[in-house]
C-alpha positions in Angstrom: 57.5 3.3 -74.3 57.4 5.1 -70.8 60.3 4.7 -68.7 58.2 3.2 -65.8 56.8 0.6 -68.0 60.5 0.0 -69.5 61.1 -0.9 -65.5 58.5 -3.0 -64.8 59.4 -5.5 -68.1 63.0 -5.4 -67.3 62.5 -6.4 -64.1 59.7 -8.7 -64.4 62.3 -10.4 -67.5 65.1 -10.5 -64.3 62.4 -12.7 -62.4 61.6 -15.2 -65.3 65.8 -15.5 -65.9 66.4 -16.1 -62.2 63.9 -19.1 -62.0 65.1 -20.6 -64.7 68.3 -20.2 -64.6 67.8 -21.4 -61.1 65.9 -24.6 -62.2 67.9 -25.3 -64.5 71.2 -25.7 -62.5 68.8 -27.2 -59.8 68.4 -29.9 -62.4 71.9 -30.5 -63.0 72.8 -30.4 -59.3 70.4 -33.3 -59.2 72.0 -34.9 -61.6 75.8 -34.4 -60.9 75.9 -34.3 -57.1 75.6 -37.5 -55.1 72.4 -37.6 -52.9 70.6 -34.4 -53.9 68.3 -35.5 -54.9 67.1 -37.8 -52.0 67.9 -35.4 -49.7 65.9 -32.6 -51.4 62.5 -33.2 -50.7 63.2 -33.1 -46.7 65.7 -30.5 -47.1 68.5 -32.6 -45.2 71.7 -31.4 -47.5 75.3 -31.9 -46.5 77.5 -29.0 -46.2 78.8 -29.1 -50.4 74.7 -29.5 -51.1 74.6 -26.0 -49.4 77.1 -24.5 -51.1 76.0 -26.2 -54.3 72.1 -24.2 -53.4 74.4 -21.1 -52.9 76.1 -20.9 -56.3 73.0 -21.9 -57.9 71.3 -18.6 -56.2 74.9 -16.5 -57.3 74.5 -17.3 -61.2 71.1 -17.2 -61.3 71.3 -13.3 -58.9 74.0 -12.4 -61.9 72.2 -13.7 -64.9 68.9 -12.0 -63.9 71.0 -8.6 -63.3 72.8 -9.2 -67.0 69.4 -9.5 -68.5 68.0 -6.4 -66.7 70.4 -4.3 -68.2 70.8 -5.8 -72.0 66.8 -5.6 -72.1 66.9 -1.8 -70.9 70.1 -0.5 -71.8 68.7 2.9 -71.3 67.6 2.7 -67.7 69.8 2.0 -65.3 67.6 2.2 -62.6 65.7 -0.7 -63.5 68.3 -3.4 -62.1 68.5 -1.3 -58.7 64.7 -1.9 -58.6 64.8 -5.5 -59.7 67.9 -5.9 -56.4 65.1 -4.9 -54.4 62.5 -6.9 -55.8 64.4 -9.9 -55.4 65.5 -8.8 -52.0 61.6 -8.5 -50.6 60.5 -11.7 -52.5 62.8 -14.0 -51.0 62.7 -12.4 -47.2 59.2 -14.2 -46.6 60.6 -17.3 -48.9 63.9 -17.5 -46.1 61.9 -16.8 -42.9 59.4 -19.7 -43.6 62.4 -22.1 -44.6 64.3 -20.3 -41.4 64.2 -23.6 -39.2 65.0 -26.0 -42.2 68.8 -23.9 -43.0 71.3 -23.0 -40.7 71.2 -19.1 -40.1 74.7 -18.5 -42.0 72.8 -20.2 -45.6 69.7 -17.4 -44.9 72.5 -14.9 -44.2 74.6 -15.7 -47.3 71.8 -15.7 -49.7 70.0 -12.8 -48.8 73.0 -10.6 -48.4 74.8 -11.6 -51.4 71.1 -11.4 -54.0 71.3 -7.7 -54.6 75.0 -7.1 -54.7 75.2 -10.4 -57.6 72.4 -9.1 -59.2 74.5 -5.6 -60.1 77.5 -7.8 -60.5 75.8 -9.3 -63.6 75.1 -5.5 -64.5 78.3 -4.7 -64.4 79.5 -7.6 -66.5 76.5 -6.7 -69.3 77.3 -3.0 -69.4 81.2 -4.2 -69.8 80.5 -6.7 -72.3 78.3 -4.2 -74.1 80.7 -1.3 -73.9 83.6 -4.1 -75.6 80.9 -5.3 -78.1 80.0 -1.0 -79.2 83.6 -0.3 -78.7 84.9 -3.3 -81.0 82.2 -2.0 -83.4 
């Protein structure tokens, strides 16, 4: 398979793992944390429903970067473009939710997306080189 294609799927499999991931723990903040729910759909949450958003984008940045790298082991370029990606979709997703966050959420998210996203890598290629080494 071309390398260019290898890319594309890796990255396009880092999308589908950060939603997900994403949703689910969405689901469970719902569930766990007082109020989240009624204060979701105007997007009036309290300073630990924040926080609570901003871990929720942390594990889902580092899963998606983990699965990057396990699906394409042998291109390591392909979770620097999937930093980006993620990067350039959720600019226009923060700038139209601009007025509904304070500025420090925006800056939080967007600056931590791509260095979480290697952070995953970086636990994958660890865990990997322990799992070969073990071997």
């Amino acid at each position: 398979m071309p390398k260019s294609i290898k890319i594309v799927l890796a990255v396009l499999l880092g999308f589908v793992v950060w939603f997900v991931v994403a949703t689910v723990a969405n689901l469970f903040i719902r569930a766990s944390l007082s109020g989240y729910a009624e204060a979701e759909p105007a997007a009036r949450f309290t300073l630990p429903m924040l926080f609570a958003r901003l871990v929720v984008g942390a594990v889902g940045s580092a899963a998606a970067g983990l699965a990057c790298v396990l699906a394409v082991r042998t291109v390591p370029a392909a979770v620097n473009v999937l930093a980006v990606a993620l990067v350039l979709f959720f600019l226009p997703v923060h700038y139209s939710l601009w007025a509904q966050f304070p500025i420090w959420y925006h800056v939080v998210f967007l600056v931590s997306l791509a260095p979480l996203v290697l952070v995953g890598a970086w636990i994958a290629r660890l865990f990997s080189g322990s799992v070969r080494g073990a071997a």
